[in-house]
N, C-alpha and C positions, 0 to 999 in steps of 0.2 A: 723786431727788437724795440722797448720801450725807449726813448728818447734818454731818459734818466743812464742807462744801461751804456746807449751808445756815448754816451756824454763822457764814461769813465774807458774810454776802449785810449789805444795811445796814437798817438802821429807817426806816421812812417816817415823815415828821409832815410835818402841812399845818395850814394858817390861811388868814383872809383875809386876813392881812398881817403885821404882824412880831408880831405878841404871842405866838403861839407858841412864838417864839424862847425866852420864860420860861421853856417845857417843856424845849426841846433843850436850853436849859444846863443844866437841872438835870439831867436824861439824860447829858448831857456829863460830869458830876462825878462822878453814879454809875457810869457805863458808859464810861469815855473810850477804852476801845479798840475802840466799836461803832463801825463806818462806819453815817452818818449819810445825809440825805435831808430836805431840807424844799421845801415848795413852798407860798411865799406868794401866794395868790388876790387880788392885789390891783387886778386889772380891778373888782373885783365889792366890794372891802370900802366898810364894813361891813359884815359878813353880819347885824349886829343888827335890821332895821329891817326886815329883806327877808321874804316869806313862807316858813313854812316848808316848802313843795312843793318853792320855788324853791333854799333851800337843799342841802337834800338831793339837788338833781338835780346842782348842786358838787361835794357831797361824793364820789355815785356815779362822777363823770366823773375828781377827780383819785384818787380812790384805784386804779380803773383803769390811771391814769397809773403810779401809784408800782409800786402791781403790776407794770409791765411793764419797770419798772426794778430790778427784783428783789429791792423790799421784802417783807423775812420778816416784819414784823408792822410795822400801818399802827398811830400816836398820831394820834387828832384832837384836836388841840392846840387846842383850837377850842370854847368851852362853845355857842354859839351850833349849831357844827353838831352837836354831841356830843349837843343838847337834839333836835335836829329829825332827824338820822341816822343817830345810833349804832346804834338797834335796827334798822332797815332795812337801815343794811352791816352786819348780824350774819349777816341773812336770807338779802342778795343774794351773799353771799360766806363762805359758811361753813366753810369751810378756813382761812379766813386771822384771827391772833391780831389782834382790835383793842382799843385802850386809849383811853378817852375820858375828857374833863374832868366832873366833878360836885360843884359846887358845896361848899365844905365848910363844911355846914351841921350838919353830926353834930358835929365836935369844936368846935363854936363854941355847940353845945346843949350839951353835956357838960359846957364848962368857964362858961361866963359866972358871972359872979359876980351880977350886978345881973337876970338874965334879958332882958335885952335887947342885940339883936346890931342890927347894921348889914348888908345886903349887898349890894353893887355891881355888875350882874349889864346885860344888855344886857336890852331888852326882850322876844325869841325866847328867851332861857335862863326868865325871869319866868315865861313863857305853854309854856311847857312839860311833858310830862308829867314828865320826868324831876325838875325843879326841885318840883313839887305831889309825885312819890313820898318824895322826900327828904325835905321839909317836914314830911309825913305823919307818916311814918313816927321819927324823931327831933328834930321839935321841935314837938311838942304844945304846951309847957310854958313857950316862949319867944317873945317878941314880937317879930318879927321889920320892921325897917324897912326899905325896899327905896326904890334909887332905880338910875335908869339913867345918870346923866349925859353926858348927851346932850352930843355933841360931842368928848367927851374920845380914844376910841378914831382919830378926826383926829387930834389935837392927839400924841398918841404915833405914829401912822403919820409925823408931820412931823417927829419927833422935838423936839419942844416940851418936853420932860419938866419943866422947871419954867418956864414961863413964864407971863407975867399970865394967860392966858386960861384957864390947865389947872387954875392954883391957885383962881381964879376958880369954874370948874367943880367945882371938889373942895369947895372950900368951901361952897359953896350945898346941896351932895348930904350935907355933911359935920355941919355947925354944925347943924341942928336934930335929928339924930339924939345930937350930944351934948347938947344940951338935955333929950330923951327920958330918957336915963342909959346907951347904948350902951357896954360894955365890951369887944366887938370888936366888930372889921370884917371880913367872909367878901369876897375876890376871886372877885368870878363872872364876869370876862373876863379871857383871858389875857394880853391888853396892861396888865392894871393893875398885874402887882409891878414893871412900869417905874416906877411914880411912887412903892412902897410909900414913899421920901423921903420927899416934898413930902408925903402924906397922914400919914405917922408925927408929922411937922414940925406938923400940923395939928389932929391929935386927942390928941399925946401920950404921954408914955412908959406910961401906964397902959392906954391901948386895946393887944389885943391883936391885930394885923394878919394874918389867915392868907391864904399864899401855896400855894395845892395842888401846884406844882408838884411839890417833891420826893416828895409821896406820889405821883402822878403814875410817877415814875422808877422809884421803889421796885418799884410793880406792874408795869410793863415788865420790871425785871429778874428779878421772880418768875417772870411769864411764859414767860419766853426758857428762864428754866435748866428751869423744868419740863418745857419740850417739847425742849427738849436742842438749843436753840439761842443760847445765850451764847455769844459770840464766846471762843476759848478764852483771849486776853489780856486778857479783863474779869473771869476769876476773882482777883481779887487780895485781898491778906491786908490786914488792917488796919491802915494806916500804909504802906500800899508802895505808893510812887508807880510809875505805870509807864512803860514805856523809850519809847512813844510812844503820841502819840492818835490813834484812827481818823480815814479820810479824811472832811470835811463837802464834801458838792454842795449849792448851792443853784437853784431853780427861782423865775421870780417871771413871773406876766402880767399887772404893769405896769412902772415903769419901771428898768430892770436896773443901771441907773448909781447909782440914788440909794438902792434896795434895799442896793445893795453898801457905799455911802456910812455907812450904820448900822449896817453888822455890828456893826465893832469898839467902836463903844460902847456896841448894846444886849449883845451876845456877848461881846464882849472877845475876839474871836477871829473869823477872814475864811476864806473858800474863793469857789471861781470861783461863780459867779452866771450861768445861763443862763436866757435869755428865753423862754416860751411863748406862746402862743395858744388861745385856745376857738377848737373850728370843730364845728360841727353836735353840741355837747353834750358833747364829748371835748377832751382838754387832749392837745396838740400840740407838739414842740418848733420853734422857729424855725427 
């Protein structure tokens, strides 16, 4: 395939439900003339809870999927499967560009002031190696407070974003970590910069909230241009809005109406929504 050709193919990203979407928008702001691709798993979400054999054999089956719809480089939008299967689809597909979520735990060691962070992470990103390499390797030096908030990845799948039960939830994961003396908060699933609000609202103009997503984007787009597949309307100068945004497809195997229901106000932006199926380990269209 001529470079030109692959240059217009679109980006894959998948989740087990809409938290991903945090990536594509940020993807969306930096690349907004990439044709897009997302496929939320939400037969199966939580992926947090789930073992991680289990998840990865997800992973394997939709990025298969996105593959065969002519994703030039798959984002797993996804800290959960990013912990349990990035380095596996490196192995089982090694032609193909992937970007995966990873905790950011480096620039939350870096910057703290007090040495103590917070990080909100599902319990598979926790039990991780990826999340222990991280750890290791750049925050020796800081105390790290960990909590999963169980429930909450619901409560934004229903699109709850502030209500009693989420703030409830935040709170309980939240207030004793500022007790501690936490001066950030690391999002370690990618449903949470839905509620950065309600959690900024909770801990303060002083904690400092990090959202990975945009580094996330960033390194997709380093990606793309170094293997000389940036869509050629995404090279744009700075300040130059462009004449229009790539097409977005959405994929969801649960329910397609109410997936679509949330676009517009986790995304602030809609495209058609078609329904899938798992059948013998492989994601299928209806």
């Amino acid at each position: 395939m001529l470079d030109q050709e692959r240059s217009l193919q679109p980006i894959g990203v998948f989740d087990s439900g809409v938290g991903g979407l945090s990536v594509l928008r940020a993807i969306r702001q930096q690349l907004p003339q990439e044709q897009m691709l997302y496929l939320a798993d939400q037969e199966h979400v939580p992926y947090g809870p789930r073992p991680l054999e289990e998840v990865r054999a997800f992973a394997e089956g939709i990025t298969r999927f996105l593959l065969a719809q002519g994703s030039k480089l798959i984002v797993v939008a996804c800290n959960t499967a990013s912990a349990a299967a990035l380095h596996d689809l490196r192995h089982a597909f090694p032609a193909v560009l992937f970007v995966g979520m990873e905790p950011a735990v480096k620039p939350a060691a870096e910057n703290t002031r007090t040495g103590v962070v917070g990080v909100l992470a599902t319990p598979a990103t926790f039990q991780g190696a990826l999340y222990a390499s991280v750890v290791e390797r750049f925050a020796n030096n800081t105390i790290l407070l960990q909590h999963t908030c169980p429930g909450l990845v619901k409560q934004i799948e229903a699109g709850n974003l502030d209500a009693p039960e989420t703030r409830t939830i935040l709170r309980d994961a939240l207030l004793p970590m500022l007790d501690k003396g936490i001066d950030t908060v690391v999002l370690g699933c990618t449903h949470y910069p839905f509620v950065i609000p309600l959690i900024q609202e909770i801990v303060g103009s002083e904690v400092r909230v990090i959202d990975p997503a945009p580094a996330v984007a960033r390194q997709v787009g380093r990606l793309l241009e170094a293997d000389g597949m940036l869509n050629p309307g995404a090279r744009l100068r700075p300040g130059v809005q462009p004449e229009g945004s790539g097409r977005l497809l959405f994929f969801t195997s649960g329910e397609s109406k109410e997936f679509a229901r949330l676009l517009p106000r986790l995304l602030g932006e809609s495209g058609p929504v078609k329904p899938v199926r798992w059948q013998d380990g492989e994601v299928a269209l209806e």
